[in-house]
C-alpha positions in Angstrom: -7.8 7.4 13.8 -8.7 6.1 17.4 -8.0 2.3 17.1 -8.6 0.0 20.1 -5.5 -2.7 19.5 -7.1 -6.5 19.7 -3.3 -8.1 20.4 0.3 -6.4 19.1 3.5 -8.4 19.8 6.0 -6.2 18.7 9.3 -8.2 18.1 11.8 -5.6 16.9 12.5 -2.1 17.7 11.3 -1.4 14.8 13.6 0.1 12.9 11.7 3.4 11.5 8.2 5.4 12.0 8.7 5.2 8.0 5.1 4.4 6.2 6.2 2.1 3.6 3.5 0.4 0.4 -0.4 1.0 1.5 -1.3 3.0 3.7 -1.8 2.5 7.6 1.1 3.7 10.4 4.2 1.7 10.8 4.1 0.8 14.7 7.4 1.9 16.6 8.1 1.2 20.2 10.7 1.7 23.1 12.6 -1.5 24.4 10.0 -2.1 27.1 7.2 -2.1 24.5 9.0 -4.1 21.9 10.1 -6.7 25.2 6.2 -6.8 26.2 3.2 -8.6 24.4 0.1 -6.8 25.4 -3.2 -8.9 24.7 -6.3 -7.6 25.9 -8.6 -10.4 24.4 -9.3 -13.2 26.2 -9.6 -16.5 24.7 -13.2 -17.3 24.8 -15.3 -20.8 24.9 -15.9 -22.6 21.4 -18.6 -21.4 19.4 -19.0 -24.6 17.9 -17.9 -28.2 16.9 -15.9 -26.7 14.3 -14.1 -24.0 16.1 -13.4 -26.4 19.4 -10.8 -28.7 16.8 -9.0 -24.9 15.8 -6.0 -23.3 17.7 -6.5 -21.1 20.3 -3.9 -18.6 19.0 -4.3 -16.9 15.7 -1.0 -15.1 14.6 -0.7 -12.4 12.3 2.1 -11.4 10.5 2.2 -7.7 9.1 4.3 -4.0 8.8 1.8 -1.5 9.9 -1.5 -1.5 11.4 -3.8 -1.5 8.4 -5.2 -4.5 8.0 -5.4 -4.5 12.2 -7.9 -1.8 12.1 -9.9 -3.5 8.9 -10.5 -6.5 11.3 -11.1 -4.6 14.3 -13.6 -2.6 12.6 -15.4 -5.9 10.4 -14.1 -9.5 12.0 -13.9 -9.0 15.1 -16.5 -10.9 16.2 -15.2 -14.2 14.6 -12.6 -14.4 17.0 -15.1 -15.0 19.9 -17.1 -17.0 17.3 -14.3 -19.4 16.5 -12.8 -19.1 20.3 -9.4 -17.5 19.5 -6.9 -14.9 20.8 -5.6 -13.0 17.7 -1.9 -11.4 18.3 -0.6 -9.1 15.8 3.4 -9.6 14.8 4.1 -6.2 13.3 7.7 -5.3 12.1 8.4 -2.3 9.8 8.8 -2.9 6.3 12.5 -0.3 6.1 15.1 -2.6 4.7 13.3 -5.7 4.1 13.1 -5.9 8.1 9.1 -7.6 7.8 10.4 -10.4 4.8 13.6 -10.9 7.0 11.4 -11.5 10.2 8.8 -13.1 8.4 11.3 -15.9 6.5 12.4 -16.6 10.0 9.2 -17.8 11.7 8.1 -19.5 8.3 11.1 -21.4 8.3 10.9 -22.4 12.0 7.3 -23.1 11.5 7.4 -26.9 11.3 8.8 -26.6 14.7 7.0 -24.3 16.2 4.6 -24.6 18.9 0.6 -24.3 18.3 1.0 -21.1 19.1 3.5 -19.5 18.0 3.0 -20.6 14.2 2.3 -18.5 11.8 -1.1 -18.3 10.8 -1.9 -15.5 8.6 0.6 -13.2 6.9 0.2 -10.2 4.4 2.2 -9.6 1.4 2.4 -6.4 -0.8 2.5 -6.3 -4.7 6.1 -5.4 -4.6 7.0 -9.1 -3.2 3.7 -11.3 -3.6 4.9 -14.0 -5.9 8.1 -14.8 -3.9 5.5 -16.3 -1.3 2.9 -17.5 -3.2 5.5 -19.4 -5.4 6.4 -20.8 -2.7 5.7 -24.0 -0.3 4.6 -21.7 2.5 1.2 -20.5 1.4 -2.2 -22.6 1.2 -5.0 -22.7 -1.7 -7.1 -20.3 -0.9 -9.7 -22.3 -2.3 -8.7 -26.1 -2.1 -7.0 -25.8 1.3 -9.2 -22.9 3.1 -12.3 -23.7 1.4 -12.7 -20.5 -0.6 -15.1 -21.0 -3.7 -14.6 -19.8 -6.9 -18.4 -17.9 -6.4 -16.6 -16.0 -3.3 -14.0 -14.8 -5.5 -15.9 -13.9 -8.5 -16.6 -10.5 -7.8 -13.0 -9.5 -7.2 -11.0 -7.7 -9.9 -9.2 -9.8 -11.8 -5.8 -8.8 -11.7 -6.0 -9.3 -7.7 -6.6 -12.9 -8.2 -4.2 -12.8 -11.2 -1.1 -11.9 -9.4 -1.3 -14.3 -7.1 -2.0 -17.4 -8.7 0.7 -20.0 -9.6 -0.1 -22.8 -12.1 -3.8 -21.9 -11.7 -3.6 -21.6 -7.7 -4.9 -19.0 -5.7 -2.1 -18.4 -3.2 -3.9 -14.9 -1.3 -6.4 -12.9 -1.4 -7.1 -9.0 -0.8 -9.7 -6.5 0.5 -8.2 -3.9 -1.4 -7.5 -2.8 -5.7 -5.1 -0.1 -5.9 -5.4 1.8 -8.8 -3.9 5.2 -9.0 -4.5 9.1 -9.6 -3.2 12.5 -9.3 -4.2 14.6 -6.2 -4.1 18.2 -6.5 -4.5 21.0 -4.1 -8.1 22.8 -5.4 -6.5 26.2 -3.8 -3.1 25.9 -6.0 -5.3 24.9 -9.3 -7.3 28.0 -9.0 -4.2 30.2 -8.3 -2.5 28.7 -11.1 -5.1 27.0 -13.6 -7.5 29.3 -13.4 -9.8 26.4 -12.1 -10.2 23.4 -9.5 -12.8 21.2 -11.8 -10.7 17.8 -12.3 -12.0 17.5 -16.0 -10.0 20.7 -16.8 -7.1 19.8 -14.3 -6.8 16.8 -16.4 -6.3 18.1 -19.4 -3.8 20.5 -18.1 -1.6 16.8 -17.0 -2.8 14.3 -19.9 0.0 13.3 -21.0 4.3 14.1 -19.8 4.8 17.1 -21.7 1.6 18.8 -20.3 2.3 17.9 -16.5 5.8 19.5 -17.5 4.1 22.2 -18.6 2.3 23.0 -16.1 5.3 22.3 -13.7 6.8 25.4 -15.2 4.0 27.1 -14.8 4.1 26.0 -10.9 6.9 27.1 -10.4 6.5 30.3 -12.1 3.9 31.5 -9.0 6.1 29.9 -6.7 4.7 26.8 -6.1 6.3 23.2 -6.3 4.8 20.6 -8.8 6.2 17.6 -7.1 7.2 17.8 -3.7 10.6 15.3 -3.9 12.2 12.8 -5.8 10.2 9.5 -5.5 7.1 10.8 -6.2 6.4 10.2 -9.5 8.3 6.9 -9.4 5.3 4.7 -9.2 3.8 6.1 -12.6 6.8 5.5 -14.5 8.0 2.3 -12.6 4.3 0.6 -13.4 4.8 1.4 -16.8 8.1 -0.4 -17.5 7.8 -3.3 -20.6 9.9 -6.1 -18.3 10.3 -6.8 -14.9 13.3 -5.9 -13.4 14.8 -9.2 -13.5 15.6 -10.8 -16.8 17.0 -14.8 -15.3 19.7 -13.5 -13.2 20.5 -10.2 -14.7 19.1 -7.2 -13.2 17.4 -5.2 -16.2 17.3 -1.2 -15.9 14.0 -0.2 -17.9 13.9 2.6 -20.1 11.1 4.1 -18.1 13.0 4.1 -15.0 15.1 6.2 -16.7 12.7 8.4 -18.1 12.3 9.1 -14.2 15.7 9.5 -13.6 15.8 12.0 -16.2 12.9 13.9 -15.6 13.6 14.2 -11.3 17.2 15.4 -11.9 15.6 18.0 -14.4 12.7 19.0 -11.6 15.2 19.5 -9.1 18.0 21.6 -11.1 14.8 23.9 -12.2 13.0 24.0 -8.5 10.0 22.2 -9.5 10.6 19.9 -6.6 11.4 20.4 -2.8 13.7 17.7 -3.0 12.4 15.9 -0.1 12.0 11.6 0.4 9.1 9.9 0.8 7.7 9.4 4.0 10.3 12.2 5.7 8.6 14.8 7.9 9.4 17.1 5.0 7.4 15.2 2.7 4.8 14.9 5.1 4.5 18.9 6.1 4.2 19.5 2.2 0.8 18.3 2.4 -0.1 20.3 5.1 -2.1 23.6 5.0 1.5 25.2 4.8 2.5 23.5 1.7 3.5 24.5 -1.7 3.3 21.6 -3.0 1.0 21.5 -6.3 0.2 17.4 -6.0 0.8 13.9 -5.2 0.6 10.7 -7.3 -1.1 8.3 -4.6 -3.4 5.1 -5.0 -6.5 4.7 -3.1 -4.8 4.2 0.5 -2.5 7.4 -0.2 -5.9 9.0 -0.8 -8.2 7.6 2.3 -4.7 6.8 5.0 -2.5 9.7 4.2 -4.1 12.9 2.9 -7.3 12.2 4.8 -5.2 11.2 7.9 -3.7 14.8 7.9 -7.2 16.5 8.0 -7.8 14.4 11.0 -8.1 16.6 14.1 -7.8 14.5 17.2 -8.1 10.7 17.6 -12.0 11.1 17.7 -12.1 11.7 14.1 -13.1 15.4 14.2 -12.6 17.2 11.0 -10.2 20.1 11.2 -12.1 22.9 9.4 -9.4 25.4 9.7 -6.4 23.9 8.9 -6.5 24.5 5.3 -6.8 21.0 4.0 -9.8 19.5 4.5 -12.2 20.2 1.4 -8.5 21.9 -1.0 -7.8 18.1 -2.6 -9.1 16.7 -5.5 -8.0 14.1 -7.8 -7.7 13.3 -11.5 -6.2 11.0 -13.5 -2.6 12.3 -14.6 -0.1 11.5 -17.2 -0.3 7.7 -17.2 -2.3 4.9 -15.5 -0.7 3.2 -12.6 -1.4 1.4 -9.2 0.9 1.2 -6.0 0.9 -1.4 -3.7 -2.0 -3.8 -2.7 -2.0 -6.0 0.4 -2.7 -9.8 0.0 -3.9 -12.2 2.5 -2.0 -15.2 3.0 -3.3 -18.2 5.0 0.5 -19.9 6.5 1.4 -23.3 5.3 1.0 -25.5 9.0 -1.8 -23.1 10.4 -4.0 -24.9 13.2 -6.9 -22.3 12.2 -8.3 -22.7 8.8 -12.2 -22.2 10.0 -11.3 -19.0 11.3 -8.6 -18.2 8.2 -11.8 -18.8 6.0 -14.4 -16.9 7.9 -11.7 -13.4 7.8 -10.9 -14.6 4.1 -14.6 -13.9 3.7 -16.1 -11.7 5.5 -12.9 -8.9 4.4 -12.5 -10.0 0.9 -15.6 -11.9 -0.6 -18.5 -10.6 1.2 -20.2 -7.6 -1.1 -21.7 -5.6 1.5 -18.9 -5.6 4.4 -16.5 -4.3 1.2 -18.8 -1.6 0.2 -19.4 -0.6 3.9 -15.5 -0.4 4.2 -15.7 2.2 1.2 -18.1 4.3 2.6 -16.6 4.6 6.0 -13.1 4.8 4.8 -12.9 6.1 1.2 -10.9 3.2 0.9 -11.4 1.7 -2.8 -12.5 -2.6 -2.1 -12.1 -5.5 -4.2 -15.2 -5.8 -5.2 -15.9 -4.7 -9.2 -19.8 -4.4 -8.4 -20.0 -2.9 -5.1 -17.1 -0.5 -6.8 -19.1 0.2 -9.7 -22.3 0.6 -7.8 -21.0 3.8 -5.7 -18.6 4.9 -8.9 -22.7 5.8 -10.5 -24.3 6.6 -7.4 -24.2 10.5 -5.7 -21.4 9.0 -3.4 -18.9 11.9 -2.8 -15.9 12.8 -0.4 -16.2 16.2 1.6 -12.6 15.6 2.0 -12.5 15.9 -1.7 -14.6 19.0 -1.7 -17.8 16.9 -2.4 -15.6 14.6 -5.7 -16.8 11.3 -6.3 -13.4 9.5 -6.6 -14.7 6.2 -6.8 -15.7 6.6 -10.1 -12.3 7.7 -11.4 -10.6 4.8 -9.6 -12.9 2.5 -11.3 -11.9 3.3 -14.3 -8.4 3.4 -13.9 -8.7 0.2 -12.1 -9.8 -1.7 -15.5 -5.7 -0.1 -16.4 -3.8 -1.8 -14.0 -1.1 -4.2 -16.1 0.7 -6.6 -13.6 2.1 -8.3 -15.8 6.2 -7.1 -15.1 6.2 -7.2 -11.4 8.9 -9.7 -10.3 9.7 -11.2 -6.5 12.5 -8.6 -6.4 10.4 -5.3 -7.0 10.7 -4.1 -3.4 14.0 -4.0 -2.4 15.5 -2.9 -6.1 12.9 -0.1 -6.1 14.4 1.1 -2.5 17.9 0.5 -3.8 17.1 2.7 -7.4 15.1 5.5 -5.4 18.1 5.8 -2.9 20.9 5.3 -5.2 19.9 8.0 -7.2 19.0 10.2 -4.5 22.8 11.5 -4.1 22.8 12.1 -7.9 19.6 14.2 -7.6 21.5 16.4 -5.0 24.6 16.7 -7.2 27.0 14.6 -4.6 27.8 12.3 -7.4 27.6 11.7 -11.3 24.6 9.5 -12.8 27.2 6.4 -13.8 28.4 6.6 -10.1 24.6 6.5 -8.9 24.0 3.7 -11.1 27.0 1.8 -9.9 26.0 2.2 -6.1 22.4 1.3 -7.4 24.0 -1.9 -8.4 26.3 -2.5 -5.1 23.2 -2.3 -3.5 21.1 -4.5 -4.8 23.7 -7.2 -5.5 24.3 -7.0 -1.4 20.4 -7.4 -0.8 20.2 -10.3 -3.7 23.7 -11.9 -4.3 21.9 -14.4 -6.6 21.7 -11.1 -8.8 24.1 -10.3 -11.6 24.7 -6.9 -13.2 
């Protein structure tokens, strides 16, 4: 996807070109790039009484370039409106590398000059609450000026998860509910059919999609292409957070995954690839063998689409074999995966502008249906959602599926309720933990221990 950069400051060499949570590409640079602030906007005249008493700088904090290309394609305008520059701070999200660098400017932000404050940051689901819990987020709606009529069309587990003692700490363009896509090609082969109904009811439930995994691999196809793929499903189905006071709590469910990945890769049902590795990546490809993919809506619209996408124009790729061979259904379980949130920075000089982006990207009915239709994306907005879900919408991409309507109903699933502060970096710590006991370099009680090491050394508040 062509995208014409408003700002980037790039403060690390960012540690990887991994794509980590929703969608969009991680931004990686050399030395000089990462040394150099290129800002092609300049700061324009006031548009008005109100914008002339704002900053003249408007920093945003994120790990890829998602939310970059949502406002360079919708908001745009309001930085001329409201007479700002807007910079983008991006740092990869590897290793906690976007929290650590983000902590650090929130914490010197009393300090800071106009500027350089923070103004805007994003949070995913895995580590929402730890800022919204905290001092260093604003009221979306008593300090920004949000009303509760802007927000009313917004699922409600959005708003739910991140409010604190009946505050709304963020807000979000996006739900994230998510589904099964399968290669149409592979389902015919196998299956004897590509319709998602009947795909469905082939992976209803565990012991069908292992089933049919057998059956996969029978023709010589892999169900799953590596060993975090499935995690999501399980890990959103888990009945406590991870956390329990102190004490880190392995769920029963995360075992279930355990068990089930080391059983998929003893019997070849797996590739035994990572996510985001170049392995992963190419078993998505028209070369792949690779039966499916659990992803939520970005995985669906950034990722699979993004691999169809010829040239940075946007042409289609007829012939490479996967535009038009995916289709989705719902799979064994309901689940969502990530979700970015809007956060407006505690000591921000630009609240008229902070509430006009709030807006216009999360509030405003038809910019979030428009974002659907150009992107596939799936938006935050239950009647705009609902509206394509009965319409003829459809995805060529898909082979002509309307997925919209199958995320709305599995968005009316999605149970926050056991996500905790700590859900990112003990996720990264369990899926690469157990990693060596998937490939057989160590037992499962010395995978669990390192699990453990791990994320005792990312949280020493922790306890085992």
């Amino acid at each position: 996807m062509k995208k014409k950069l408003v700002s980037i400051i790039l403060t690390t060499a960012l540690l990887a070109t991994m794509l980590t949570g929703c969608g969009g590409k991680n931004t990686t640079a050399s030395k000089e790039s990462a040394d150099t602030a290129a800002t092609t906007e300049a700061t324009q005249e006031p548009a008005s009484t109100e914008s002339a008493q704002e900053g003249k700088v408007v920093n945003i904090y994120c790990w890829n370039d998602e939310f970059q290309s949502r406002y360079e394609a919708y908001a745009k305008d309001l930085a001329e409106q409201h007479g700002v520059t807007v910079n983008f701070v991006i740092v990869a999200n590897e290793n906690n590398a976007y929290q650590n660098n983000l902590d650090a400017a929130l914490q010197a932000q009393e300090s800071a000059a106009a500027d350089d404050k923070v103004d805007i940051f994003l949070a995913e689901a895995d580590y929402a609450s730890k800022y919204t819990k905290s001092d260093y987020t604003l009221d979306v709606v008593g300090d920004v000026g949000l009303t509760q009529e802007d927000l009313a069309g917004q699922y409600q587990y959005t708003k739910d998860i991140v409010t604190v003692d009946g505050i709304q700490k963020a807000t979000t363009w996006q739900a994230t509910p998510g589904l099964f896509a399968y290669r149409r090609s592979i389902a015919k082969d196998v299956l004897g059919t590509d319709d998602p109904a009947k795909v469905q009811e082939a992976l209803s439930d565990w012991s069908k999609f292992d089933q049919t995994a057998a059956k996969m691999n029978e023709s010589g196809y892999r169900m799953l292409s590596g060993y975090d793929d499935s995690f999501r499903t399980f890990s959103n189905n888990v009945s406590a957070p991870w956390v329990d006071g102190t004490k880190i709590v392995i769920d029963d469910n995360i075992m279930k995954w355990v068990k089930q990945t080391k059983d998929y890769t003893d019997k070849g049902y797996n590739n035994k690839t990572r996510l985001w590795a170049p392995e992963w990546q190419s078993d998505q490809g028209p070369a792949g063998k690779v039966f499916g993919f659990f992803y939520s809506t970005w995985g669906i619209n950034f990722t699979l689409l993004g691999n169809s996408l010829a040239d940075a124009e946007g042409e289609k790729a007829v012939g490479n074999g996967i535009y038009g061979d995916y289709a989705v259904c719902e799979g064994p379980q309901p689940y969502y995966w990530g979700g970015t949130w809007i956060c407006a920075a505690k000591g921000t000089d630009n609240i008229p502008f902070i509430k006009d982006l709030m807006y216009r990207l999360t509030c405003d009915p038809a910019t979030m249906k428009q974002i659907t239709v150009d992107t596939q994306d799936y938006t935050n907005n239950e009647a705009a959602m609902n509206e394509l879900a009965n319409s003829d919408y459809k995805s060529d991409f898909l082979g002509g599926q309307n997925h919209i309507a199958l995320f709305a109903e599995a968005a009316k699933k999605i149970d926050m309720s056991n996500i905790s502060d700590y859900d990112q970096g003990l996720n990264e710590s369990m899926q690469q933990a157990m990693s060596d006991y998937f490939e057989g370099n160590v037992d499962e009680k010395t995978a669990l221990d390192n699990f453990y090491t791990s994320a005792i050394e990312k949280y020493p508040e922790l306890t085992r």
